[in-house]
N, C-alpha and C positions, 0 to 999 in steps of 0.2 A: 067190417074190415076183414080180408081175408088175410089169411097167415101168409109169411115167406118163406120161399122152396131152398131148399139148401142144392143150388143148381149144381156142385160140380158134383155131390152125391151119384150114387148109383143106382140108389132107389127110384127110379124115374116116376112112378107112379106115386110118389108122396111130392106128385111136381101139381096136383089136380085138386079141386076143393068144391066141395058140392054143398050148395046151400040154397035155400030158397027157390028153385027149381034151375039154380045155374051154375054152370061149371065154369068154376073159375081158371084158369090157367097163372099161379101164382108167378112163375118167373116171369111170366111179359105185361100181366095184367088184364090178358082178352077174356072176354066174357060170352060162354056162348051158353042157346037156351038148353035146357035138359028135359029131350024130348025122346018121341019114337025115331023121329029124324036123326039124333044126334046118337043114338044106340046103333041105327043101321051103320051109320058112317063107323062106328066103332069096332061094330064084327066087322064089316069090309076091313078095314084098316089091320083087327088082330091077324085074319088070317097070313096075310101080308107080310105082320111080323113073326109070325110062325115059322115062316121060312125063313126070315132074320135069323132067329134063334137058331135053327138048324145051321145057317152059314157060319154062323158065330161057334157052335159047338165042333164045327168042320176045322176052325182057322187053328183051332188049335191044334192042328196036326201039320198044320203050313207053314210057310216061312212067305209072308206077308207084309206090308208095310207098317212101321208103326206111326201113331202121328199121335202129336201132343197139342194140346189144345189151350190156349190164353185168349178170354180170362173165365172162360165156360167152360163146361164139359157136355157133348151136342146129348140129346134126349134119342130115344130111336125111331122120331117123326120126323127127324129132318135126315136129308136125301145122304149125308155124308155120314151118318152111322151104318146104314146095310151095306151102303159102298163099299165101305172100310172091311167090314166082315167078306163082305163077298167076293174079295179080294183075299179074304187068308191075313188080313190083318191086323193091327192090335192097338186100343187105345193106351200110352204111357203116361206117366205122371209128370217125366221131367224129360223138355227140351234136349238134355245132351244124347237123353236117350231115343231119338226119337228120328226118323228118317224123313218125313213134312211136319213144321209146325203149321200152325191153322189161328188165324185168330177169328174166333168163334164167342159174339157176340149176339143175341135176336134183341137189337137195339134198333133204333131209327137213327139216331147221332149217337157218336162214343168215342171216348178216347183212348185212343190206340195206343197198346204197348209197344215197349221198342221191338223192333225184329231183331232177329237169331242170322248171326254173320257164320257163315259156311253151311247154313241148312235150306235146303226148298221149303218156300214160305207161303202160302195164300190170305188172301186178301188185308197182309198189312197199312196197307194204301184207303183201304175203302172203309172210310167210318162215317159216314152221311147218305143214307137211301133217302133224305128227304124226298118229296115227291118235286119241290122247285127245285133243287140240287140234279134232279133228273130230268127235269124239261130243260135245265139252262144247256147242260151236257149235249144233251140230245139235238137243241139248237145249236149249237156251238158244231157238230159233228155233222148232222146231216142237210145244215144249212136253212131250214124252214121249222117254223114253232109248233108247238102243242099249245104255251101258256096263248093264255088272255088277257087282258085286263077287264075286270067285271066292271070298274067305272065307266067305261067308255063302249065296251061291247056291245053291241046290237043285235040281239035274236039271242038263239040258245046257246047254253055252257056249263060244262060238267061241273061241281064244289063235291070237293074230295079234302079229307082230311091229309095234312103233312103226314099224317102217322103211317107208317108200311104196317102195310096189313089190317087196316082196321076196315074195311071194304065199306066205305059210308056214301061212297060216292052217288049224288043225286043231281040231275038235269034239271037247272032254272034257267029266268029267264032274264037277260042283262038288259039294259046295264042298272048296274045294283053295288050299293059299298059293301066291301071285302071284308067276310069276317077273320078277325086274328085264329091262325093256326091254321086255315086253309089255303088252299092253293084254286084256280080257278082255269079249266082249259077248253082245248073244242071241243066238240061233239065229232068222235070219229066215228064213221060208220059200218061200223063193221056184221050189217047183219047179215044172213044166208039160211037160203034153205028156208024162206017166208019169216017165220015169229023167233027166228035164233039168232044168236048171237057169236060169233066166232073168236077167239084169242089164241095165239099159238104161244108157248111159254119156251124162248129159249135155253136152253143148259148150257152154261159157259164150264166149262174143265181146263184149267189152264190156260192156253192163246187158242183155243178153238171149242165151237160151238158140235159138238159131236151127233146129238137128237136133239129133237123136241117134242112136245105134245100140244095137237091141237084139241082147242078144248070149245064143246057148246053147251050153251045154255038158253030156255027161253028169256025173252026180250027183258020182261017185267025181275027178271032177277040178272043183269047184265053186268051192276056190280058187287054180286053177291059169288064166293065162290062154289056154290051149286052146280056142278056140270050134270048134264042131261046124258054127254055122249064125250068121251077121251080116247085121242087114237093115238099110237107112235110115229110118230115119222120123222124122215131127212130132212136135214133143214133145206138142201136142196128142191124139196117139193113143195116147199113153203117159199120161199126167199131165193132171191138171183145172186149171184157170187159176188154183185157189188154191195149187196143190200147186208150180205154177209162179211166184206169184208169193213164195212161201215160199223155196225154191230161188233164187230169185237176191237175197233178204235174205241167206240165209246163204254163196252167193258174195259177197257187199258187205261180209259180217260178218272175211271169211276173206281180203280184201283181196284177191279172185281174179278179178281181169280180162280174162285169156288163160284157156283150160285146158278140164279135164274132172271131171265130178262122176259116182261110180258111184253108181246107183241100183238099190235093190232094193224090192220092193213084197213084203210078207209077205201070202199069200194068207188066213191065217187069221183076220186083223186088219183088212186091207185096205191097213192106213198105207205109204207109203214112207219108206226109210231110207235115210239116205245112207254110204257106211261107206268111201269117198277121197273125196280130193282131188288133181288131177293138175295143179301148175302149169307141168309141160313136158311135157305128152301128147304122148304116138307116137298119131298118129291117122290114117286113119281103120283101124280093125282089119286084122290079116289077110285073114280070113277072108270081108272084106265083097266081093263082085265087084267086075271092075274097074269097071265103067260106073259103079257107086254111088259108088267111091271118087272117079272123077272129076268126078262130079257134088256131093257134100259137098267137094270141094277148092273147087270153080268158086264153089259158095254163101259158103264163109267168105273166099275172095280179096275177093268181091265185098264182103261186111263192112269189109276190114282197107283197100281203097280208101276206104269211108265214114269211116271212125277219119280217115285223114291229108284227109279234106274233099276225095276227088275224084267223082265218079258213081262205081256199084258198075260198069258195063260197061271 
């Protein structure tokens, strides 16, 4: 049994527990193995926040937004901490003090504090990233499904857990009875470039999608989040302006303010599908270089200045 993280702490690094050759992640429960793999991703990831800490030691010569956080306080792996810094920012303790609050949960369901009347608010509305919660939306919005029904399905289909984030997702064969907790969809196909895999991850900042990253991976690990290769780009060289303007209905629908939306586009169809919703994304990927990273940090600071009404510089 691992210990509990005292999440709204400072200490973010007594948020980690190592035992048995696994690092546990106390505030959400995820368990990853503790390996060569899981150290590389880790100096990738310090350097990263190296320059965090430099922007962080910068803000304080700024006048920055401040934002307060219920009923969390974010860790510096997810996208809305450098932001915040990069921006000349500052986390406060109390709402009145605070120019955006944030409700800042890494939950799958939760129940939502009330919101703050006269203050810029994100994702008060979104407490369900279940993974049906997301296909129903997504049905409801672009008109044609992801789910299936595994009783009656014929040929292949994805069984992924409800969980955001738990990356379990594995290809069987229907029709077959539904196990409780899971969800059941199609097979979309998103490979390229022969044995890879493709997903673009939208960034939702407010009412518009600003970047993305596309991201690949070989086949054999497609729902694993291993990327091979991370690049930046405009959603415009991804996605068509309706596909765009679809996508941020169904973030409005999903009460998703802050965050990330994975996208996959099925070559044989053409459609994109949306198959998460991330309302505490760790952003931007591993595996993206640095300069990219610090150039998508620079652009959504420059957003999260416009939220509290200052110029994005």
């Amino acid at each position: 049994m691992y210990g509990k993280s005292d999440i709204n702490s400072t200490a973010w690094w007594t948020d980690w527990d190592i035992r048995d050759g696994v690092v546990a992640v106390k505030s959400t429960g995820q368990r990853l193995p503790f390996g060569r793999r899981f150290m590389l991703i880790c100096a990738n990831w310090f350097v990263y926040y190296l320059c965090m800490e430099a922007w962080r030691a910068a803000s304080f010569a700024r006048k920055g937004p401040k934002i307060a956080f219920t009923p969390h306080r974010p860790r510096p792996w997810y996208f809305v901490w450098p932001a915040l810094h990069a921006a000349g920012g500052h986390i406060v303790s109390r709402p009145e003090d605070a120019d955006i609050v944030m409700c800042f949960e890494d939950a799958t369901k939760s129940t939502l504090p009330p919101a703050f009347d006269g203050k810029p608010t994100l994702n008060f509305g979104c407490n369900d990233v279940t993974k049906s919660k997301v296909a129903q939306v997504f049905e409801d919005v672009f008109g044609y499904p992801l789910h299936v029904d595994p009783a009656t399905h014929d040929g292949q289909m994805v069984e992924k857990s409800e969980i955001n984030g738990a990356h379990d997702g594995q290809v069987i064969s229907g029709p077959q009875q539904a196990r409780p907790g899971f969800v059941y969809q199609r097979v979309v196909d998103n490979r390229t470039n022969g044995d890879l895999v493709e997903d673009y991850r939208c960034l939702v900042i407010g009412k518009s999608i600003p970047l993305g990253f596309i991201k690949r991976r070989p086949m054999e690990r497609r729902f694993t989040n291993a990327n091979t290769e991370v690049q930046l780009v405009e959603p415009i060289a991804y996605l068509s302006a309706e596909e765009i303007t679809k996508l941020l209905e169904f973030a409005s629908r999903m009460g998703l303010e802050w965050g990330a939306l994975d996208v996959l586009r099925d070559r044989t169809d053409g459609r994109i599908y949306v198959v998460d919703v991330n309302k505490t994304n760790i952003d931007p990927p591993i595996a993206l270089p640095l300069h990219q990273k610090l150039k998508a940090t620079r652009r959504v600071a420059g957003l999260l200045r416009e939220m509290a009404g200052m110029s994005p510089d």
